[in-house]
Each structure stands twice: as structure tokens, then as C-alpha cells.
N, C-alpha and C positions, 0 to 999 in steps of 0.2 A: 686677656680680658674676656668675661665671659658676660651672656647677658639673660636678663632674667624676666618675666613679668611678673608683676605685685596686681591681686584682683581685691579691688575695694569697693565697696557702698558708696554709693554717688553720697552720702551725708558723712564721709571720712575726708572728704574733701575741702580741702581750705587754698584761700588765693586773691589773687585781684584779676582781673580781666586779662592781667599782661606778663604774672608769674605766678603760678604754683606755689604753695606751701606744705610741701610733702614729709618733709622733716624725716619721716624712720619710714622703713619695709619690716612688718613682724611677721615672724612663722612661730609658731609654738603647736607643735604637737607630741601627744603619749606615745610617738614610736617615731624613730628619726625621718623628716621627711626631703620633700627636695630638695631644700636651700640650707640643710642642715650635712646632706649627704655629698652633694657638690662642694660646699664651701662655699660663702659671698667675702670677696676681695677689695680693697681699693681698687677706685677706677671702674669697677664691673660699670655695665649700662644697664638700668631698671626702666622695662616701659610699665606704663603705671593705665589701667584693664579695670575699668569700672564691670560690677557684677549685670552679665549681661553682654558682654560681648564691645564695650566701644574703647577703643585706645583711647588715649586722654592726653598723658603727658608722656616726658621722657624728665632721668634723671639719671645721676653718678653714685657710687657708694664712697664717701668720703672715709668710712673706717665703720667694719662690721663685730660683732661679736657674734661669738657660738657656740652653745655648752648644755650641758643641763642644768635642769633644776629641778629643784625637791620640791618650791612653795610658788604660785606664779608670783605674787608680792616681787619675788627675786626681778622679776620681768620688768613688774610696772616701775621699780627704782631705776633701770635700765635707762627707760622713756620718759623720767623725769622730764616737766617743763615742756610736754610737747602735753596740748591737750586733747586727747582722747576720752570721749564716751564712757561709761561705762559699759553703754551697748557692747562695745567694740570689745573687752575682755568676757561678753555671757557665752556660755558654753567652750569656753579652751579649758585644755586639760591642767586639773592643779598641779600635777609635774611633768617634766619628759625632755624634751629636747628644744631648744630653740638658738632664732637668729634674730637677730636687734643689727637692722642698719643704717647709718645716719645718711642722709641722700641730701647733695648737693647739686648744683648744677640743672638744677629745675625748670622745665619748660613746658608749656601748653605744645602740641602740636594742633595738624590738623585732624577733628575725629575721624576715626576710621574705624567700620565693624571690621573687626576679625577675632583669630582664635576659633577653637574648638571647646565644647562644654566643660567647666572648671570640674566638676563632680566634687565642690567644696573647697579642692584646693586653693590657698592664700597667697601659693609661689609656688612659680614655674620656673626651670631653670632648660634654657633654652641650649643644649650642649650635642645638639646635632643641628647640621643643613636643615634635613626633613622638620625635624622638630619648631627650628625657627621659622621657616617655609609655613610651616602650619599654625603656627601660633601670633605669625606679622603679617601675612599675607590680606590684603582687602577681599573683603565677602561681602553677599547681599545683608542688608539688616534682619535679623528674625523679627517673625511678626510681631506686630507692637514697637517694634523698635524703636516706630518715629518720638514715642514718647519721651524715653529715656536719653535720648540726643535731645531731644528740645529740651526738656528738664536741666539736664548738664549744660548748655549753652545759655540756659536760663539764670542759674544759678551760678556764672561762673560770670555775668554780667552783673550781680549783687553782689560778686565777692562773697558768695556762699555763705550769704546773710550774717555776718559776723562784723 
């Protein structure tokens, strides 16, 4: 079982006060990337890394896929029935490689800063000590921090206004 992080926009976020609605983890990039080069498995564990540094939740990969494609369209049929933004598809690439995984097993934890700077990355694939060390370990909040904790704790007592 290997484990992974999923880094999203606090407005990809769906739930009630007491479970998560996390439904899929996407990677879609124009040249194979982590979760496409590792593999994602049943079982894996996804902690789920608002952009910005705070854990949020945890979840399970119930059944992943992984391939290319020629048209993203190919992606979003993938993701049927989970609603996503359009935000959420601007700027990925119209082909290349991707993973679609369906995450079960959904839970809030408590927030915790950590990780190191995503440099854009969407998944982390955690397949070292060090690396998971680095990536789950508690840290101070970067400046500004307190915002984006309250925000998330904000929104996640509205049920992410939905």
C-alpha cells in the first residue's frame, strides 16, 4: 500500500462538518507525472493538502485508472457525476497522461500545516521515509496562514456552502 498527497483549492472542496466529499484525486499532465509513474492502487492512502500547505483530510483509493489520452473530454467522462468547476479543468493539458481515482473511506482530520512547496504539482506520491517525513510532518503555518485555516474551518462548518 503506498500513500500519496492530492494538493487542491480550498473551493474543490465539498462535505458536511462531519465527512468529506472527496469523490476522485486527478493528475493529468503533457508528460508522465508522479501518480501516473508510481501507479495509484486500491487501498493506496491519499491525504488530501489544500494549496498552501494545511492537511485537511484523509482518504482510500477504492479503484484507480491510468493511461493516456489524445482529448481531455476523454478525462472529464472519466469524472462523470462528480461535480467539478470548470475552473478545475483551465489550463491542463489537451493530451498526455493521466490518473482518475475514485477515493473512499473519507475523513476530516485534525488540520495540520505541513509539506514542502508543491511547485504546481496536483500529486505527490509519497515512496520514501524521507519523502513522507517531509511531506506529513507538522510545521509552523507560513505567513498568512491563519487565514486559510480559518477559511477552511469556516467553510467546512457551511458544508462548503453547497
Amino acid at each position: 500500500m503506498a500513500e500519496h498527497v492530492v494538493v487542491r483549492p480550498l473551493e474543490l472542496l465539498a462535505g458536511t462538518p462531519s465527512k468529506p466529499q472527496l469523490a476522485i484525486g486527478v493528475e493529468t499532465r503533457d508528460r508522465p507525472g508522479p501518480a501516473y509513474k508510481a501507479g495509484v492502487f486500491s487501498d493506496d492512502e491519499v491525504w488530501i493538502q489544500l494549496r498552501g500547505g494545511l492537511l485537511v483530510a484523509r482518504a482510500r483509493v477504492t479503484i484507480a485508472w491510468r493511461g493516456e489520452y489524445s482529448r481531455l473530454d476523454e478525462i472529464k467522462k472519466r469524472v462523470q457525476g462528480v461535480d467539478l468547476p470548470d475552473a478545475f479543468w483551465a489550463g491542463r493539458s489537451r493530451a498526455g497522461f493521466a490518473v482518475v481515482a475514485n477515493l473512499g473511506a473519507e475523513r476530516w482530520i485534525e488540520p495540520v500545516w505541513a509539506g514542502p512547496r508543491t511547485y504546481g504539482y496536483e500529486w505527490i506520491v509519497l515512496e520514501s521515509d524521507p519523502k513522507r517525513a517531509s511531506w506529513l510532518s507538522p510545521k509552523e503555518p507560513p505567513r498568512g496562514g491563519d487565514g486559510l485555516l480559518h477559511e477552511f474551518l469556516e467553510a467546512r462548518t457551511r458544508s462548503f456552502g453547497r
